[in-house]
N, C-alpha and C positions, 0 to 999 in steps of 0.2 A: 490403579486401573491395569488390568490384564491386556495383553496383546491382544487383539480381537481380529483383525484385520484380515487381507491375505499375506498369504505366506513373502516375505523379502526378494526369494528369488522371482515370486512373480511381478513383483511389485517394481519391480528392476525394467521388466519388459512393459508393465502393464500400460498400454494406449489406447482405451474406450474411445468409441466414437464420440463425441462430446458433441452437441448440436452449435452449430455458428452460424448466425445470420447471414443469408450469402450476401447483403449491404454490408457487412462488418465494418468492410477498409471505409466505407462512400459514407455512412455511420458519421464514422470518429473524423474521417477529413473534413466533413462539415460542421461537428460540433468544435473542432478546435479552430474551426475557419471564423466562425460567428466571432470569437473574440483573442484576433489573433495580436493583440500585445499585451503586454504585463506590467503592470508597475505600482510601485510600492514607494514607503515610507519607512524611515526607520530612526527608531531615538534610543539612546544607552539606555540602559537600566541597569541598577542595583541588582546584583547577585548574589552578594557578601562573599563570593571570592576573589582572593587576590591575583591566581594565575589564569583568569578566562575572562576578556570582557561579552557581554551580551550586550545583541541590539536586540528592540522589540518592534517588528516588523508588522506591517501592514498591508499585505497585497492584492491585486484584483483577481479572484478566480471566474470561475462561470459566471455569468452573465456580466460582468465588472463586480462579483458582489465582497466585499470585502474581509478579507480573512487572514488570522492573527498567524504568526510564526516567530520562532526566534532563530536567531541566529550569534552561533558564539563563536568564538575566534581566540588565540591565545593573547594575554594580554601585549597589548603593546602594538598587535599586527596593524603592518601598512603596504607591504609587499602580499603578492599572490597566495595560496595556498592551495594544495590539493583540496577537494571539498566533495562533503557526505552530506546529503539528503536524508532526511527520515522521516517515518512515517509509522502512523502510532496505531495500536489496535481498536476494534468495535467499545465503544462507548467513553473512551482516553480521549485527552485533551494534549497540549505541548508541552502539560509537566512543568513541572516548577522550572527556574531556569539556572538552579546550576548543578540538574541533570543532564552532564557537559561531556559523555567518555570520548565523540571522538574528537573534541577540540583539544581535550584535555591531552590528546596524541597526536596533533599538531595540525590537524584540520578542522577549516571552515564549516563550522555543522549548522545547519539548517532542520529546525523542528517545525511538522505544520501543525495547528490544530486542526483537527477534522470537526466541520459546519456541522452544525445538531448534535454533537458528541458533547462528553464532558461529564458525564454522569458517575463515575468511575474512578475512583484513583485522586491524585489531590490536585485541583482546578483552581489554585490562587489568583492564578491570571488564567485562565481561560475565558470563554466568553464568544463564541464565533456561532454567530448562529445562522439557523439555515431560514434565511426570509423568503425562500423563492417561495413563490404560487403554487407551485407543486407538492410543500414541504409538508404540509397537513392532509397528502388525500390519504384515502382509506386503506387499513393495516392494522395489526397488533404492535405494541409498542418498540418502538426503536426504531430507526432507518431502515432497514432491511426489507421493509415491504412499501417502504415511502410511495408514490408515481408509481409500482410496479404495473400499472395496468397496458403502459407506453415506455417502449426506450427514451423515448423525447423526456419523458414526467420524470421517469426514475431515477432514483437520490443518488445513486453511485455515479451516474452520466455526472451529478455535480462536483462528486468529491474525485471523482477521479484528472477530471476538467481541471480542478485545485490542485491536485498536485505533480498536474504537466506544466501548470504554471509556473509553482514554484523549481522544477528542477530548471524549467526556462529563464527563470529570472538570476537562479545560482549559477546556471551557464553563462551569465553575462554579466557576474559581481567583478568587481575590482577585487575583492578577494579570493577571488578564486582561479585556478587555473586550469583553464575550459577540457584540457586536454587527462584532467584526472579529477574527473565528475563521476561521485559514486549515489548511487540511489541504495536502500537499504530500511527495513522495519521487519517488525513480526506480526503473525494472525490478519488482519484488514489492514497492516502495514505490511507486512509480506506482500499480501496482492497486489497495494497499491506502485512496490515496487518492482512487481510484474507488470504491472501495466503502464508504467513509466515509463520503464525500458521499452515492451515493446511498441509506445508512439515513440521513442525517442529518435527514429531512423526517419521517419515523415515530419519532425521538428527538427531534423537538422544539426540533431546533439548524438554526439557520438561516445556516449560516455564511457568511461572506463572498469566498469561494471555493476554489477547489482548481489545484491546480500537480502534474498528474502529467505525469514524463518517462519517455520511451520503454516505458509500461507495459506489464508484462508480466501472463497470465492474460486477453488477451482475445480474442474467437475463439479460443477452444480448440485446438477440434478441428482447424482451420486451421491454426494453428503447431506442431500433433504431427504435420501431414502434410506440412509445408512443409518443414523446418527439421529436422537434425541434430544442434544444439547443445542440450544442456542447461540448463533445466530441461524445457522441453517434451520431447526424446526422451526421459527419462524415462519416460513415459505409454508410448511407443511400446517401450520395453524393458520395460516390464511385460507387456504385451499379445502379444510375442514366446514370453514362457513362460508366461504363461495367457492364450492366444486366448477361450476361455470366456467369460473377465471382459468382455469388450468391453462387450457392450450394458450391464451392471451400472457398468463405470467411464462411460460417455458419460453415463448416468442419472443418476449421481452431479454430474458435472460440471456436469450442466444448471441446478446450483441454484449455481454458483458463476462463470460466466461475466464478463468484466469490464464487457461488452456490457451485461449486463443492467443491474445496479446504474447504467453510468451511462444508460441509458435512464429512471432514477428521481432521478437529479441533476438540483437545481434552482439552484444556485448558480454563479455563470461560473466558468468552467473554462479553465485556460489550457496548455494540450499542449505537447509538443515529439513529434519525432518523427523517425528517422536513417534514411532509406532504401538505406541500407547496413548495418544491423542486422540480423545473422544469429543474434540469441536470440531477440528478440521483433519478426520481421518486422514491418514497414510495415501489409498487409495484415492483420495483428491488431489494430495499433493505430490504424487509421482507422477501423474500424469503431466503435468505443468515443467517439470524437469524436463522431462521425456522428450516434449516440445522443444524447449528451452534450443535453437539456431545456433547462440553461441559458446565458445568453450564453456566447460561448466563442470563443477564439481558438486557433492552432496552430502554434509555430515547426517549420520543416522543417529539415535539415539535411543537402542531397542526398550529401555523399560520407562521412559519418560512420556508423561500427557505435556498437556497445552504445554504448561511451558517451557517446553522444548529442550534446548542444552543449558538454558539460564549464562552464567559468569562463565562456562567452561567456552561456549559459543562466539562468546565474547571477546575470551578471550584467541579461539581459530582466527576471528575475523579481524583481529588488530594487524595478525602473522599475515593474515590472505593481504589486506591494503596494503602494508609494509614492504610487499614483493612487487605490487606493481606504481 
């Protein structure tokens, strides 16, 4: 895939008006009001490695509804550890479990599955499904257009809901130590770790940063007009057979933007970003940096699609936790 985009040096400046619900903040302090504690279960599981134990976690997201995570830790742990969050792309699950890099680096990792996902990629243990009332209204296949007709309905209010919990619940492990809480994923894990961060100042978690790659969900409306790849065309196949819906889905959207939440991020932020990315163009993802409140930095990566910096990414982000 050719560079398509705008040019780097605009893309540095570039800050579209992104539409935001003016309820944004009154929004989400009500949706994480409805169910303000968390908690979970957890039992060892077999990983068949010998330097990482796994637990297989259980926790309440949106509405109490119950959803799978794991959690690894180096073996033996019984004292604190710094601890990473993650969070998985559009149609991924938590992955087998001893997909371990950053316990295997000596921190508390936490994997969520994302409700309704799992179609993708290898789902041994996966299993978290999305039972809300909302889960089956009308759309083309996938989450993406789930409730879009209500911010109330719409699927991401759930997944996202899921994983304020779980970075809430890691803020309050025995294993972890509260004061070096990283949130971090790629594509719909990117976002979601844009928008983790930014509830994490109205939850009272002061984390120690966030690592979203090539996120996806920001400037919306921008990568439903740019862009023919999926999940964004999506939007644009719904809106094909109900022209109607338009202003109802933008309204909807306006309270879920990636733009927004990190316009409310206070903790450094450290980006990637492939200007050869035909899911989640460039131009959605500079704008979200752009935003981004707290220190922050951005790897580029001019001839790479979706997947972004791959092992090289991987390996920036071990050097970026390492220093703080």
């Amino acid at each position: 895939m050719a560079q398509y985009d705008l040019p780097l040096s605009q893309l540095r400046e570039f800050r579209p008006n992104v539409q935001e619900s003016p309820d944004f903040d009154g929004f989400w302090a009500r949706t994480l009001a409805a169910d303000p504690a968390v908690s979970a279960t957890e039992e060892p599981l077999e990983n068949r490695l010998s330097t990482i134990d796994t637990y297989d976690i259980t926790f309440t997201g949106f509405g109490g509804a119950p959803i799978k995570a794991w959690l690894h830790v180096p073996a033996g742990t019984n004292t604190p550890l710094p601890g990473v969050v993650r969070y998985g792309g559009y149609s991924g699950s938590r992955g087998m479990p001893f997909n371990a890099k950053y316990a295997a680096a000596g921190y508390a990792e936490f994997v969520m599955d994302s409700r309704g996902q799992g179609w993708w990629g290898s789902n041994l243990f996966g299993g978290t499904a999305d039972h809300h009332t909302d889960a089956g209204a009308f759309g083309p296949p996938g989450p993406m257009t789930k409730g879009i007709g209500s911010a109330e309905t719409y699927y991401y209010r759930r997944l996202i809901t899921d994983a304020a919990r779980l970075m809430q619940y890691a803020a309050g492990h025995r294993l972890v130590d509260p004061s070096r809480l990283f949130v971090a994923g790629g594509s719909q894990g990117g976002y979601l770790t844009i928008a983790a961060a930014g509830l994490a100042p109205s939850l009272r978690i002061e984390l120690a940063g966030a690592m979203p790659d090539v996120a996806f969900m920001c400037t919306i409306r921008r990568g439903v007009e740019i862009t023919d790849n999926q999940p964004f065309s999506l939007v644009a196949d719904l809106l094909k057979a109900a022209p109607h819906m338009e202003d109802q889905v933008w309204e909807t959207l306006s309270h879920f933007d990636g733009v927004s939440f990190a316009g409310r991020a206070t903790c450094p932020g450290y980006f990637s970003v492939a200007l050869a990315d035909p899911t989640c163009p460039p131009s959605t993802v500079f704008p979200a940096y752009n935003a981004w409140q707290g220190d922050k930095d951005i790897e580029i990566y001019p001839y790479n699609g979706h997947e972004g910096g791959g092992d090289v990414q991987t390996w920036k982000q071990l050097g970026w936790l390492a220093d703080r």
